[in-house]
N, C-alpha and C positions, 0 to 999 in steps of 0.2 A: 550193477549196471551190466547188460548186455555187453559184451566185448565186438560183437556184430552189428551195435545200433549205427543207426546213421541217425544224422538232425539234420534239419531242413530250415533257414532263414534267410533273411535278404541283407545280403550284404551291401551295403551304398560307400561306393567308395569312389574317388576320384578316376574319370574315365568310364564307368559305368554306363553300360545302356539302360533307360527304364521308358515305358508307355506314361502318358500325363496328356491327358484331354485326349487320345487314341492318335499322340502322334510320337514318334520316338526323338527322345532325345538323351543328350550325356550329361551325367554328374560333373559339374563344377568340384567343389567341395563341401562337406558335411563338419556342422557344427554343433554342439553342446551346450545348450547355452539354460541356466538355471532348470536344469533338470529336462527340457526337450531338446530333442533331434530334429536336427533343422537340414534341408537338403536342398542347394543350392545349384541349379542347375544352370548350363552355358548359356550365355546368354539373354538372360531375365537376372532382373536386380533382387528380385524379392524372392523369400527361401517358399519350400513346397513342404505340406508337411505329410512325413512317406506312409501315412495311411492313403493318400493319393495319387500314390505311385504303384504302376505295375512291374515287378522285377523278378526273373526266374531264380529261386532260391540257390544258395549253393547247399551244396551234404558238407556235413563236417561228422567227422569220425572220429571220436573223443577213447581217446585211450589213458589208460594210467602209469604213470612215469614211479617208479621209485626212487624215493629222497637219497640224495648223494651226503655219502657222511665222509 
């Protein structure tokens, strides 16, 4: 593994901004429910599923820990 990679995904989490039908709104909360992700937004009862959401990725920069003995 690169020690300089970054990754790139979308993080849904509560508080969240994301675009849905091109108008901004916030994450409610995000659920798991029998194997999908379900993203529940302020305000609407019914979940959204986040291939239909637009959201700016976060970088995550994965680094390796050595095991504590």
């Amino acid at each position: 593994m690169d020690p300089t990679a970054y990754y790139y995904m979308p993080l849904f989490k509560p508080g969240a901004f994301v675009q849905w039908n091109h108008q901004r709104e916030t994450v409610s909360h995000v659920v798991v429910r029998r194997n999908a992700l379900m993203i529940y937004l302020v305000g609407h009862e019914e979940p959204v599923h986040p291939d239909s959401l637009e959201v700016t990725p976060t970088a995550f920069h994965l680094t390796r820990v050595p095991d504590r003995f």
